[in-house]
Each structure stands twice: as C-alpha cells, then as structure tokens.
C-alpha positions as CSV (number, residue, x, y, z in Angstrom):
1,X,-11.6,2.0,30.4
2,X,-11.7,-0.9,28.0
3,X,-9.4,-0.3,25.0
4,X,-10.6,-2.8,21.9
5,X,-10.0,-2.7,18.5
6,X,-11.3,-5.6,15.9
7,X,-9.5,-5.9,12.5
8,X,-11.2,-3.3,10.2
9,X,-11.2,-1.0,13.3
10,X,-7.8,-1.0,13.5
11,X,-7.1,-1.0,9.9
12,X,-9.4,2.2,10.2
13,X,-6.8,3.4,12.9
14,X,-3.8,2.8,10.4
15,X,-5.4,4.5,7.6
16,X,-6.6,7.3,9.8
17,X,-3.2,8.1,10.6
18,X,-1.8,7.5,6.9
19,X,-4.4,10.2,5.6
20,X,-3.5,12.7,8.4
21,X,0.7,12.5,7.8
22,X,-0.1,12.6,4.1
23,X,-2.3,15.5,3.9
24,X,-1.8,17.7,7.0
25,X,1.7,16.0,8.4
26,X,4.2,18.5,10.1
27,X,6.2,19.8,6.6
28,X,9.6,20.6,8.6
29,X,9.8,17.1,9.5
30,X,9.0,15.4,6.0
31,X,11.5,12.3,6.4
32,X,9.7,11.5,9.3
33,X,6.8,12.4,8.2
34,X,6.5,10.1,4.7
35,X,8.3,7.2,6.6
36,X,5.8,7.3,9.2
37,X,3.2,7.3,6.4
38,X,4.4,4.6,4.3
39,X,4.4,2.5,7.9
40,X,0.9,3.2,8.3
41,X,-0.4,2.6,5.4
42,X,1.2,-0.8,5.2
43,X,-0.2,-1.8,8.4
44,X,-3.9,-1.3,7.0
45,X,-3.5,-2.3,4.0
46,X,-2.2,-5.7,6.0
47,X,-5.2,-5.6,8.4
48,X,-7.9,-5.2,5.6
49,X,-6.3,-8.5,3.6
50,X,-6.8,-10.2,7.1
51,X,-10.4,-8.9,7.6
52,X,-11.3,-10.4,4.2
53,X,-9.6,-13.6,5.4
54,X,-11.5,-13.4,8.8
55,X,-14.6,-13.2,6.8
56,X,-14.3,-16.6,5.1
57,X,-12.6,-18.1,8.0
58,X,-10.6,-16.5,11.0
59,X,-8.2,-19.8,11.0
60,X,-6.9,-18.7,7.6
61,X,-5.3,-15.4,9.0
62,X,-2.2,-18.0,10.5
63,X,0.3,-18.9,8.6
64,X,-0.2,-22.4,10.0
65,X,-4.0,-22.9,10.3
66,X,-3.6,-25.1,13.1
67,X,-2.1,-23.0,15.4
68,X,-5.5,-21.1,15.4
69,X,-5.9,-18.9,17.8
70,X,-2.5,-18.9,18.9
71,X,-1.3,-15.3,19.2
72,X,2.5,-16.2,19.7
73,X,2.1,-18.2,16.6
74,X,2.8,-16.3,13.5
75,X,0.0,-14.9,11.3
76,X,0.0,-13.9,7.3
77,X,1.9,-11.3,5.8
78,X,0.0,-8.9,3.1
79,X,1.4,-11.0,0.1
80,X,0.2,-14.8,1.7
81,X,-3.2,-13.3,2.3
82,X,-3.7,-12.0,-0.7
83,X,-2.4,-15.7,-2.2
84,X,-4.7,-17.0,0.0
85,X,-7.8,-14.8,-1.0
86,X,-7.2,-15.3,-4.2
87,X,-7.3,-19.3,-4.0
88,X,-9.7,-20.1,-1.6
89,X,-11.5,-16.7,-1.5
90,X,-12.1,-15.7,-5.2
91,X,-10.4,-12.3,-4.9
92,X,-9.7,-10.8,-8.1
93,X,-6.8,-9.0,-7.3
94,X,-4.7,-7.6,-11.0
95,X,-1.1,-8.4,-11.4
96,X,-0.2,-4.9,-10.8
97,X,-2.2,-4.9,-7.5
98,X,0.0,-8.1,-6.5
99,X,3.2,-6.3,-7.2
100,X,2.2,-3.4,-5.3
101,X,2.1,-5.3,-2.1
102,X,5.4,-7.4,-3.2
103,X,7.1,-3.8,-4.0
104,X,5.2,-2.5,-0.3
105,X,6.7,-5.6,1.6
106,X,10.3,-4.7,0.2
107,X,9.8,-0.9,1.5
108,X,8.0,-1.6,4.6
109,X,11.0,-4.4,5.3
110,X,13.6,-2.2,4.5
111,X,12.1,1.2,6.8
112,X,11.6,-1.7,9.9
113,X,14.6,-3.9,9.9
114,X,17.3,-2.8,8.1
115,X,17.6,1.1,6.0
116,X,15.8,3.4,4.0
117,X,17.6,5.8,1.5
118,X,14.4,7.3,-0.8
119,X,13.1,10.6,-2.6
120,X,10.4,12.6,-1.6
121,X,9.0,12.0,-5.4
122,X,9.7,7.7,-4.6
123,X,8.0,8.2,-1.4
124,X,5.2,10.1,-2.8
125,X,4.4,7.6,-4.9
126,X,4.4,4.4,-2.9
127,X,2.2,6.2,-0.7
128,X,-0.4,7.8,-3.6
129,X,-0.1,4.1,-5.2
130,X,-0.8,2.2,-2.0
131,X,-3.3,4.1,-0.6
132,X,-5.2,4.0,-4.0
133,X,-5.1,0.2,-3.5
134,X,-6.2,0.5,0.4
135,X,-9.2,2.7,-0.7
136,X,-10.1,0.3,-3.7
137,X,-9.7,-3.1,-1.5
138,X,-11.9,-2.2,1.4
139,X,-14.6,-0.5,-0.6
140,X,-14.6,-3.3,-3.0
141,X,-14.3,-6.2,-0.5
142,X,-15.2,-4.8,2.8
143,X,-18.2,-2.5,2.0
144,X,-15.8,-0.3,3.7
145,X,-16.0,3.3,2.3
146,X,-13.5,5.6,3.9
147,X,-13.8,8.4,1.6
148,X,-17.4,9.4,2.0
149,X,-19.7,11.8,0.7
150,X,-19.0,14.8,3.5
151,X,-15.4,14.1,2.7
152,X,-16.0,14.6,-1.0
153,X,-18.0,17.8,-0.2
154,X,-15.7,19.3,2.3
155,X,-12.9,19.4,0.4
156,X,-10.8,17.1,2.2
157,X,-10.5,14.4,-1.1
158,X,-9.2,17.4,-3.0
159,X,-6.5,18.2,-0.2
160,X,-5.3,14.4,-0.4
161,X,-5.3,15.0,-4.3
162,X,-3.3,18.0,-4.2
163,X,-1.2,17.0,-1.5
164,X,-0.6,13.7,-3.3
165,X,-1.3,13.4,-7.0
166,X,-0.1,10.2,-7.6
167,X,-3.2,9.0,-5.8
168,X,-5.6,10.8,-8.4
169,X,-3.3,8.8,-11.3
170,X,-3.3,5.2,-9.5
171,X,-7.0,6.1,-9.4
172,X,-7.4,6.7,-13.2
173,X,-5.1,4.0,-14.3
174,X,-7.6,1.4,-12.3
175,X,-10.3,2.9,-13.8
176,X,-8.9,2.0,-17.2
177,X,-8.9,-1.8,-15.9
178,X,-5.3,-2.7,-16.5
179,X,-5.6,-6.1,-15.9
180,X,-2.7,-9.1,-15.9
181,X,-4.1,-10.4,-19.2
182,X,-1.0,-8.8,-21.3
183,X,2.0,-9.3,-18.6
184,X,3.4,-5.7,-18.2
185,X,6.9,-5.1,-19.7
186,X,9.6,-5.1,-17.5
187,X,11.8,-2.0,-17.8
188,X,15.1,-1.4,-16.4
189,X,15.7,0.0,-13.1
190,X,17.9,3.0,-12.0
191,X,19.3,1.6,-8.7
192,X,20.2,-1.8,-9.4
193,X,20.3,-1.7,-12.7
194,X,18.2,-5.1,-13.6
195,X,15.7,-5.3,-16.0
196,X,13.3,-6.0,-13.3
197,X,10.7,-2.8,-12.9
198,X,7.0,-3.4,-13.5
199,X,5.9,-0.8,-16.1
200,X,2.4,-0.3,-14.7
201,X,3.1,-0.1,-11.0
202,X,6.7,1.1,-11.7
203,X,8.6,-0.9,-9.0
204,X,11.7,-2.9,-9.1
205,X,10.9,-6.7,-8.3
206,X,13.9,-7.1,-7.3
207,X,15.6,-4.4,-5.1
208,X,12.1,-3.1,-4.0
209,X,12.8,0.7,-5.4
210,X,9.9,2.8,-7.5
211,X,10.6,4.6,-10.4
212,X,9.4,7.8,-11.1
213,X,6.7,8.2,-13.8
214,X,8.2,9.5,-17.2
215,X,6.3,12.4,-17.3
216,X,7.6,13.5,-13.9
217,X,11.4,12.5,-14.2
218,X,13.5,14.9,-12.0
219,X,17.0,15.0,-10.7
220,X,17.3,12.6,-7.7
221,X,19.2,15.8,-5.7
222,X,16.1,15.3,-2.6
223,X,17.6,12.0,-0.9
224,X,15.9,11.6,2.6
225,X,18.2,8.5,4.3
226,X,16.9,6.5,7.2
C-alpha cells in the first residue's frame, strides 16, 4: 500500500487530529490531551504557511533556496514563511496574526525541547486563538474550507464552540478587522513580569506565556506541568 501525503493533505491530517483532541479528546487525560492539541495544531498551521509558499514557488519552502530539494537541508519555520509570504507573496497577514505564530513558536518550543508548566484556561486559549487563525489562513489563502456546510448543520461547529469558546471570540475579534495600523499596547505580564504582552492576542513576546482575557480572570490553582 502506498502511503502519501502532499502539504495541504497533511496539514489536513494535523488539523484533523487538533479538532478531534479539542472537541471529543479523552477528559481524564486533559494534560495530555491539550498538549497533544496545541502540537497538532502547530504542525498545520506550519504546513499551510508552506503550501502557500509551495504555490508561488516550492524552492521558497528552504531556509536556503538553494538547497532545493534537499530534504536533510532545513526548511522554514511558521514565522520565516509567513515573513516570506508577506514579502514576496503579498500576504496580508495583521500584527496580531504575526504574534500569534511568534507566541505559537515559544509554546510549541517549549512542549518539544525543553518544559511546559500551563493552565487549562492558557491552554484553552492558544488553542481557540490558533485554530481561529488555521481556519482563517487556509480558507482565505488556500480555498481550503475545513469547516463546511454539513459541519455547520450537524452540529459539530457548535461542539468546537462550546468545547472551546475562545475560538468563537478570536473569530469575532477578526471580524471587527483589528488591523496593525494602531500598534496594540503592551500590557504587563503575570509570569515574567515585563511589559511585554500584546493586548489583542494577549501573549507575552517575551517569555512566550498567554494571559487570560479580563473578563475571564480566575485563580491560576489548575497548573498542568509537562
């Protein structure tokens, strides 16, 4: 049997298995479970950057265009591909959007090489944030539309809304077009105490942790370590 995956397919992959730990993932095992997530998410939201890149050239997916097609020769990260779409490609990406995926590489860094010490309200929210942005990117710039109309109709978008509702607010807050025009003001962040969190996508740009919303401030008594 021959196994195959092309970018967007396995982006699809990724994202497939994001939706399923989000909204039907085994709740006795939640560290696992949102780690796994946040993991899987990443990876797609990687892959779709790298489709767009394939689209205007599959050279540009190396770091080093003329190692094309070497496969031991490292390829982009999310954040060079996006710098990358953005200059060569004319992919309006927002300033929030471009933090999201600086704040994403922090987490995803920290879960794969070194340790993870989150809430379940922190991990909700990178995951109802980035998904938002995974959704938005590969309808907008992929004609990629993972959320279609039987999904709508069979409840499962409401299940991913209920199971994460800081999806449904990254959703609204993009539909009032927060763009970079008026830099976001930084506010000061709980962990490391810096005056370095973006106010619209709520991340620390420089320890790589996510604030809570104010409206939905708890106690930080839920840690799940890694």
């Amino acid at each position: 049997m021959k196994i195959e995956f092309n970018l967007l397919e396995n982006a699809h992959d990724s994202l497939d298995r994001a939706f399923e730990l989000i909204v039907w993932g085994d709740q006795q095992h939640e560290a696992r479970r949102l780690k796994q997530a946040v993991q899987a998410v990443a990876h797609a939201i990687e892959l779709f950057l790298k489709e767009r890149l394939r689209r205007l050239h599959p050279s540009l997916i190396w770091e080093n265009v003329d190692q094309y097609p070497n496969l031991n020769a490292r390829t982009v990260g999310a954040e060079r591909a996006a710098e990358r779409l953005k200059s060569i490609g004319a992919v309006d990406f927002h300033g929030d959007d471009l933090q999201l995926l600086r704040a994403l590489r922090a987490t995803r860094n920290a879960i794969e090489h070194f340790a993870w010490t989150t809430t379940k309200q922190e991990a909700d929210a990178i995951l109802g944030r980035s998904l938002e942005f995974a959704f938005h990117f590969a309808r907008q710039e992929l004609a990629f539309e993972y959320l279609d109309y039987g999904q709508y109709k069979d409840g499962t978008y409401h299940e991913l809304l209920m199971s994460n509702p800081e999806f449904g607010r990254a959703a609204e807050r993009r539909k009032m077009n927060r763009s970079s025009a008026n830099p976001p003001e930084l506010l000061v962040c709980s962990v490391c105490r810096a005056k370095a969190v973006d106010s619209v996508t709520r991340s620390c740009r420089l320890c790589g942790h996510w604030e809570p919303e104010p409206s939905s401030v708890e106690p930080y008594d839920d840690d799940i370590p890694f």
